[in-house]
VEXVOZA-326880 format. One record per atom (N, C-alpha, C, O, CB): x, y, z negated; residue in three letters. Coordinates in steps of 0.1 Angstrom, whole numbers, padded with zeros to 4 digits, always signed. Glycine has a CB too. Layout:
% VEXVOZA-326880
XYZAla/...
//
This chain:
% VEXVOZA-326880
+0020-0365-0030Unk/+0031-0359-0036Unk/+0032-0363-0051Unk/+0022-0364-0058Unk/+0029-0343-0034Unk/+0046-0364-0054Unk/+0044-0369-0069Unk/+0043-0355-0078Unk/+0044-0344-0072Unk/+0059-0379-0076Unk/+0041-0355-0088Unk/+0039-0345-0101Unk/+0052-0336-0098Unk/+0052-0324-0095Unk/+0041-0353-0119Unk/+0061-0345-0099Unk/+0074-0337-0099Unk/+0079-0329-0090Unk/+0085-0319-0092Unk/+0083-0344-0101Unk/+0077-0335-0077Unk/+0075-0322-0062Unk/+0065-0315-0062Unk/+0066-0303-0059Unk/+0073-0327-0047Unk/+0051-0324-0066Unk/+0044-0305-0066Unk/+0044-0295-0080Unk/+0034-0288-0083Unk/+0023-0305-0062Unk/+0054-0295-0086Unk/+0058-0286-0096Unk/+0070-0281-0089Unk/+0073-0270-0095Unk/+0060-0292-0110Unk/+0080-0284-0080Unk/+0085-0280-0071Unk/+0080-0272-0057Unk/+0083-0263-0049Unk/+0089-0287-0071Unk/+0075-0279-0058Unk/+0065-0267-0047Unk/+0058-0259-0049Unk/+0061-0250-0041Unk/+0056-0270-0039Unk/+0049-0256-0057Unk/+0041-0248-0066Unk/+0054-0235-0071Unk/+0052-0223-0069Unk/+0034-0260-0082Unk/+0064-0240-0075Unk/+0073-0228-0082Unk/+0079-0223-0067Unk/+0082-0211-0066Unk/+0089-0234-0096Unk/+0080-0228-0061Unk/+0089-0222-0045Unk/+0077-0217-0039Unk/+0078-0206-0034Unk/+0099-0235-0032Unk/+0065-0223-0039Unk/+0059-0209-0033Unk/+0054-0196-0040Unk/+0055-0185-0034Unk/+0048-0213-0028Unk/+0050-0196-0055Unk/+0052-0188-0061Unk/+0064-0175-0061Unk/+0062-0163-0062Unk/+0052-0194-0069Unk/+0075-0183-0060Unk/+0089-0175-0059Unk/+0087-0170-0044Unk/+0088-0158-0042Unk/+0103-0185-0060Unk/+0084-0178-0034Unk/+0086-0171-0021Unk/+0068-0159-0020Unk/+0066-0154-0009Unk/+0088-0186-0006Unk/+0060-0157-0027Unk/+0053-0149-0025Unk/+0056-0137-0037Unk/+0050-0126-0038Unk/+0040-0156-0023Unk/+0065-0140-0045Unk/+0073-0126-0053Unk/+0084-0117-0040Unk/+0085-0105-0036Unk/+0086-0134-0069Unk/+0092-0130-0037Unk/+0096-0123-0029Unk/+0095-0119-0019Unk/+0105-0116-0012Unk/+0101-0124-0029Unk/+0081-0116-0013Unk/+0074-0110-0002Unk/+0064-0097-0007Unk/+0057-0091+0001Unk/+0067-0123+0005Unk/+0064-0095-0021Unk/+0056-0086-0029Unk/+0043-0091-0030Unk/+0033-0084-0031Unk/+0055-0072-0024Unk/+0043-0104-0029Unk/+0025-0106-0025Unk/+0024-0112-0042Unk/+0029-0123-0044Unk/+0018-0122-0007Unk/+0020-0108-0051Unk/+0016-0112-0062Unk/+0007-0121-0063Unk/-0003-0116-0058Unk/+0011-0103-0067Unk/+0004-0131-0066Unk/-0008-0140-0071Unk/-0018-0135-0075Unk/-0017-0127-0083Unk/-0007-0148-0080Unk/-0030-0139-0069Unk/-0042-0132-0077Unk/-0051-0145-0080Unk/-0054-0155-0073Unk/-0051-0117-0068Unk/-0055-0140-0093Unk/-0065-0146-0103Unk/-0076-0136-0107Unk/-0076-0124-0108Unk/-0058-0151-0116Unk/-0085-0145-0111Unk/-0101-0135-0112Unk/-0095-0141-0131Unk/-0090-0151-0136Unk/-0125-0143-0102Unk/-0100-0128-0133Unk/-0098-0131-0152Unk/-0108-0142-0155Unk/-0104-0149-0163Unk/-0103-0117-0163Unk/-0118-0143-0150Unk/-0126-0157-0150Unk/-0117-0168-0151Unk/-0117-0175-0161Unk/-0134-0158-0139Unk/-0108-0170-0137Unk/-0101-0181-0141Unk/-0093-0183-0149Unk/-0091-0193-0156Unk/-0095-0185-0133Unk/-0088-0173-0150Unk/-0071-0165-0163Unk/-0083-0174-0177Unk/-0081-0185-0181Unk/-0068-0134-0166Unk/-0093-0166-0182Unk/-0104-0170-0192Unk/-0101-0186-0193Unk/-0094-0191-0202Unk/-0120-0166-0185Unk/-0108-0194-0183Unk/-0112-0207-0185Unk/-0095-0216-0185Unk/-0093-0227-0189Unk/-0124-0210-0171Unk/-0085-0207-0179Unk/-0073-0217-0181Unk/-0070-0215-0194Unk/-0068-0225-0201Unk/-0058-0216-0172Unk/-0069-0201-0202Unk/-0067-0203-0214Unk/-0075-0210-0225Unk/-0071-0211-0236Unk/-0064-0195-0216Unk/-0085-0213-0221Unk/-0095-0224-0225Unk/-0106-0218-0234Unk/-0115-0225-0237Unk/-0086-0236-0234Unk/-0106-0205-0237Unk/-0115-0195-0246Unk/-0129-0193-0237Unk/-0130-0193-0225Unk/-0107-0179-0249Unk/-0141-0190-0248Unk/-0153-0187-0240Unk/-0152-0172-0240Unk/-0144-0164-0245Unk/-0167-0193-0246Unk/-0166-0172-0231Unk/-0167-0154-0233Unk/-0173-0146-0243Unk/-0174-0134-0241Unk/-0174-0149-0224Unk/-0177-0152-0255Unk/-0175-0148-0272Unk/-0162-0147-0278Unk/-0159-0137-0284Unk/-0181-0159-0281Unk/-0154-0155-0276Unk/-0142-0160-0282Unk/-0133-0152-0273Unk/-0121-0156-0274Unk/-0140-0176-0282Unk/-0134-0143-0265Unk/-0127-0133-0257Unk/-0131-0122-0263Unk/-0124-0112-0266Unk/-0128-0133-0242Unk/-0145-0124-0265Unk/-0151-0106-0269Unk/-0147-0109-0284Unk/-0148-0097-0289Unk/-0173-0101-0267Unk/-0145-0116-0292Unk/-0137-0114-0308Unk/-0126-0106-0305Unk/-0123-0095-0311Unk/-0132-0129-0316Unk/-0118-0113-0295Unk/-0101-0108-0294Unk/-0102-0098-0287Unk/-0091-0094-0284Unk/-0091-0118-0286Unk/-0112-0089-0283Unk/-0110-0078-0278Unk/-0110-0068-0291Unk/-0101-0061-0294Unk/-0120-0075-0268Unk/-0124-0070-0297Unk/-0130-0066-0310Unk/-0117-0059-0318Unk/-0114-0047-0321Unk/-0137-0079-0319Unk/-0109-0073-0322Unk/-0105-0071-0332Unk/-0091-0067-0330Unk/-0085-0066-0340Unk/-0107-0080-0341Unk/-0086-0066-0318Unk/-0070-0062-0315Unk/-0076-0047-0309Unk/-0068-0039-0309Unk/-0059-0074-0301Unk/-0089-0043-0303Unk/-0090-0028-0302Unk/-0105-0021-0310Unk/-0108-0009-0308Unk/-0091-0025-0283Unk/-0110-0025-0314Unk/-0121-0024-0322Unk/-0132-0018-0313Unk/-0141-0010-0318Unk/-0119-0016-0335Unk/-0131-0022-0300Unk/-0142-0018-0291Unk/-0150-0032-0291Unk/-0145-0042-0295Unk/-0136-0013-0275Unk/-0164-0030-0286Unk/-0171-0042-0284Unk/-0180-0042-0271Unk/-0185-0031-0268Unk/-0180-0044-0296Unk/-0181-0052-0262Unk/-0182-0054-0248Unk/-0195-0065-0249Unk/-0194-0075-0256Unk/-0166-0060-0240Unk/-0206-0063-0244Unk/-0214-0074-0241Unk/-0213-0085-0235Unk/-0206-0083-0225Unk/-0221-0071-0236Unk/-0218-0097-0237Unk/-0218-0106-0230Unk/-0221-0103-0215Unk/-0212-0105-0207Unk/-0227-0114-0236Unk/-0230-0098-0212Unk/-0235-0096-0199Unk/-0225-0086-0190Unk/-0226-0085-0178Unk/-0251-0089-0200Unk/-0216-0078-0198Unk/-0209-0069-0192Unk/-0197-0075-0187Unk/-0193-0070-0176Unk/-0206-0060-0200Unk/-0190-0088-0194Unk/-0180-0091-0196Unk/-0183-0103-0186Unk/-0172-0105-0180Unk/-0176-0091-0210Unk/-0192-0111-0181Unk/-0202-0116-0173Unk/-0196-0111-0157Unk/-0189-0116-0148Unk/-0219-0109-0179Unk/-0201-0100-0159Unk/-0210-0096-0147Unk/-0195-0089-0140Unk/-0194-0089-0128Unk/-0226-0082-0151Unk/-0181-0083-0151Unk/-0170-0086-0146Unk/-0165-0096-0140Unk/-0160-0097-0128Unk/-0165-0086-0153Unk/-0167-0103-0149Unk/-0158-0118-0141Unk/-0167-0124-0127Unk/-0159-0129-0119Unk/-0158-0134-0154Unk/-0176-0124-0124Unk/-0184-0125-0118Unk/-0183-0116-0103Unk/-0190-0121-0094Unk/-0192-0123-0127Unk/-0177-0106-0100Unk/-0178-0092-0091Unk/-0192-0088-0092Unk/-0194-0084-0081Unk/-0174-0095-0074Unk/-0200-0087-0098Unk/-0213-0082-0100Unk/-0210-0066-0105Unk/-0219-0058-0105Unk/-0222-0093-0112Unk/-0200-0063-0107Unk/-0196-0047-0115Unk/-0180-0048-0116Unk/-0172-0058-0118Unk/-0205-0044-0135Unk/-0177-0037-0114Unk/-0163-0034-0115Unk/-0157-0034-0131Unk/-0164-0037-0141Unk/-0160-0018-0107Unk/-0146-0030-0130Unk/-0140-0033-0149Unk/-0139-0016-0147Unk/-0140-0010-0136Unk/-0119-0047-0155Unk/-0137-0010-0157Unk/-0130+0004-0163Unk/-0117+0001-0163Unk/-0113-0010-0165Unk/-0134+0009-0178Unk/-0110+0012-0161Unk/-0094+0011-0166Unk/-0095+0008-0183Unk/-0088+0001-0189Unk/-0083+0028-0161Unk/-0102+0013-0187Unk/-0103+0007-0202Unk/-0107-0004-0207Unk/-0103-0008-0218Unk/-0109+0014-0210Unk/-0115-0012-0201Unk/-0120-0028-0204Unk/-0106-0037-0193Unk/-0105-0049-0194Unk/-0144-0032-0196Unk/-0098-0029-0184Unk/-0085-0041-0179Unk/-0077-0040-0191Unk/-0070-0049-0197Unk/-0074-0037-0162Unk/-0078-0021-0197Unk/-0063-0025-0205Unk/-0071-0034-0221Unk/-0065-0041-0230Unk/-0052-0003-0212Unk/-0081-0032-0220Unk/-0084-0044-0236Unk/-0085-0056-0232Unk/-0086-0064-0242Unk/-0098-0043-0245Unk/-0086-0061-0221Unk/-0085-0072-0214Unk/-0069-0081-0213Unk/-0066-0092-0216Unk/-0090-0068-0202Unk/-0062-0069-0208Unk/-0044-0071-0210Unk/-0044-0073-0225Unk/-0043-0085-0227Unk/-0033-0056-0206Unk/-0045-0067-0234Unk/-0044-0068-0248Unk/-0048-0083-0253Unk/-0039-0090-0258Unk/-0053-0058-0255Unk/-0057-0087-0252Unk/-0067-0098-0253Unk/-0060-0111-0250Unk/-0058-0121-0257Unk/-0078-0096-0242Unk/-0057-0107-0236Unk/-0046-0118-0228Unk/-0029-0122-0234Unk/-0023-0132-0234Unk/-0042-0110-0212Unk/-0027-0107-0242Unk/-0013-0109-0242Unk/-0004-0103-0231Unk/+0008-0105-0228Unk/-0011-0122-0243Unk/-0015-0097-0224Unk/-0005-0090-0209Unk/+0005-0074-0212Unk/+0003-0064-0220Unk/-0019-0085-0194Unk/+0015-0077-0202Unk/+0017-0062-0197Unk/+0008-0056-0191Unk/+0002-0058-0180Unk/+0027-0061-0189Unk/+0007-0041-0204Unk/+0000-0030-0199Unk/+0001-0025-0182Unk/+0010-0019-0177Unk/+0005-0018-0207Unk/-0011-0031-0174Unk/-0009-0026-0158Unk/-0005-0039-0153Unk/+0001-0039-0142Unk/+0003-0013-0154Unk/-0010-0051-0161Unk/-0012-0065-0154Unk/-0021-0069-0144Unk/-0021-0077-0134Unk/-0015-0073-0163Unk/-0033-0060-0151Unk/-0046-0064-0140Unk/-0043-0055-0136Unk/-0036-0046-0138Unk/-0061-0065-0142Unk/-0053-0060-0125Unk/-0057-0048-0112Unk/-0074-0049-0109Unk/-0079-0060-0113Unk/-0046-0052-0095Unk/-0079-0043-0104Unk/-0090-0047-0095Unk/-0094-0040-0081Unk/-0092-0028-0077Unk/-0101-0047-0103Unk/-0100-0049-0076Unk/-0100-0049-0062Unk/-0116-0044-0058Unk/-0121-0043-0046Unk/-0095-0066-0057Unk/-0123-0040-0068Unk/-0135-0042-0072Unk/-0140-0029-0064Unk/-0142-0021-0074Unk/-0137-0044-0088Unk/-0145-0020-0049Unk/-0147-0007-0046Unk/-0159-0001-0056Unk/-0169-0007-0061Unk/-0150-0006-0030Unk/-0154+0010-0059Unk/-0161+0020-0071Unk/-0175+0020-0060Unk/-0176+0018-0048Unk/-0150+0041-0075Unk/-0184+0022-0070Unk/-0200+0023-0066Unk/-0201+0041-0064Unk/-0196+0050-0071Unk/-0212+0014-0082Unk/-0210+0045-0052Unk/-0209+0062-0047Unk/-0221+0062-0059Unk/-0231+0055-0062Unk/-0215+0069-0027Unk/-0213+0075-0064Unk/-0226+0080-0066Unk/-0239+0086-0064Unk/-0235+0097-0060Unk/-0225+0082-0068Unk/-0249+0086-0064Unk/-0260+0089-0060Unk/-0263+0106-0063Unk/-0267+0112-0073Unk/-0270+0080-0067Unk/-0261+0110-0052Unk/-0264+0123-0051Unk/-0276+0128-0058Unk/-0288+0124-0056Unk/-0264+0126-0038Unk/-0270+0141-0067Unk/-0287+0144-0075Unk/-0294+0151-0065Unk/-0288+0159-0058Unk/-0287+0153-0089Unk/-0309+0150-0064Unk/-0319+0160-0058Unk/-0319+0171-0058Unk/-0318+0175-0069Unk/-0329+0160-0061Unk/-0318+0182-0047Unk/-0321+0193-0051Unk/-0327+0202-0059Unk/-0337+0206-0053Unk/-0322+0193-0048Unk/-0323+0209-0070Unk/-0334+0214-0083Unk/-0332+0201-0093Unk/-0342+0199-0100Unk/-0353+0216-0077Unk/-0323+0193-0096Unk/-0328+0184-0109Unk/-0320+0188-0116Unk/-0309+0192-0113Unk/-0329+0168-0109Unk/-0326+0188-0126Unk/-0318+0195-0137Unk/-0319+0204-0141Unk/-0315+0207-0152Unk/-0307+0196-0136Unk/-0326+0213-0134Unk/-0329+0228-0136Unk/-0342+0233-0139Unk/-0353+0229-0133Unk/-0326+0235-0125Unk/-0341+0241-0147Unk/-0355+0244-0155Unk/-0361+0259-0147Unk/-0352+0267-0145Unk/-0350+0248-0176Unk/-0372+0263-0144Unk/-0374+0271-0139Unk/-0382+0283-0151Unk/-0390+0279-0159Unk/-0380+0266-0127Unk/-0378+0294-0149Unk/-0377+0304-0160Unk/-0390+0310-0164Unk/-0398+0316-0157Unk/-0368+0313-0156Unk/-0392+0309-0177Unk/-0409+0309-0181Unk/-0417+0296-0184Unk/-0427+0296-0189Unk/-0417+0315-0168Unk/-0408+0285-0178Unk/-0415+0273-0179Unk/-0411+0265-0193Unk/-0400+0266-0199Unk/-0412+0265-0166Unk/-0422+0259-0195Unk/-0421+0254-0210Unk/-0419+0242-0211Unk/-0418+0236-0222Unk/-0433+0256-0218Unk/
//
């Protein structure tokens, strides 16, 4: 295929999966590496457009599916990107929580 048809194809399937509601999905990893920034040079632009700060290993282990994102690390992520607020999504199922033991937490009376 030359350049010029698959830039024609590429936009017609794009278009035909808008108009089927099926959105494109990208791992911010890839979104990351097309815009050509590392994962320092992402955690600056978080920094300094929300004055929050994100670990290497956090920001990692996102892109990665190793841990889900917060609704607050997608929306500084959108920021970061340059996105519309409610660009990301994730697909990522919330981890259960671990039921506490019976009695933890509780101090028994008299006890020191």
């Amino acid at each position: 295929m030359e350049t010029k048809e698959l830039k024609g194809f590429v936009q017609e399937s794009f278009e035909d999966r808008l108009r089927n509601d099926r959105v494109p999905m990208l791992s911010i990893r890839s979104l990351r590496l097309a815009i050509g920034i590392t994962i320092d040079e992402l955690r600056t632009r978080i920094f300094e457009m929300t004055g929050h700060q994100y670990g290497r290993g956090t920001i990692s282990a996102v892109e990665l599916g190793h841990r889900g994102a917060s609704v607050e690390l997608l929306g500084h992520l959108e920021r970061a990107y340059g996105l519309e607020a409610g660009s990301l999504e994730t697909a990522y199922p919330p981890k259960r929580q671990k039921a506490a033991a019976p009695g933890a937490g509780k101090h028994e009376a008299g006890a020191a």
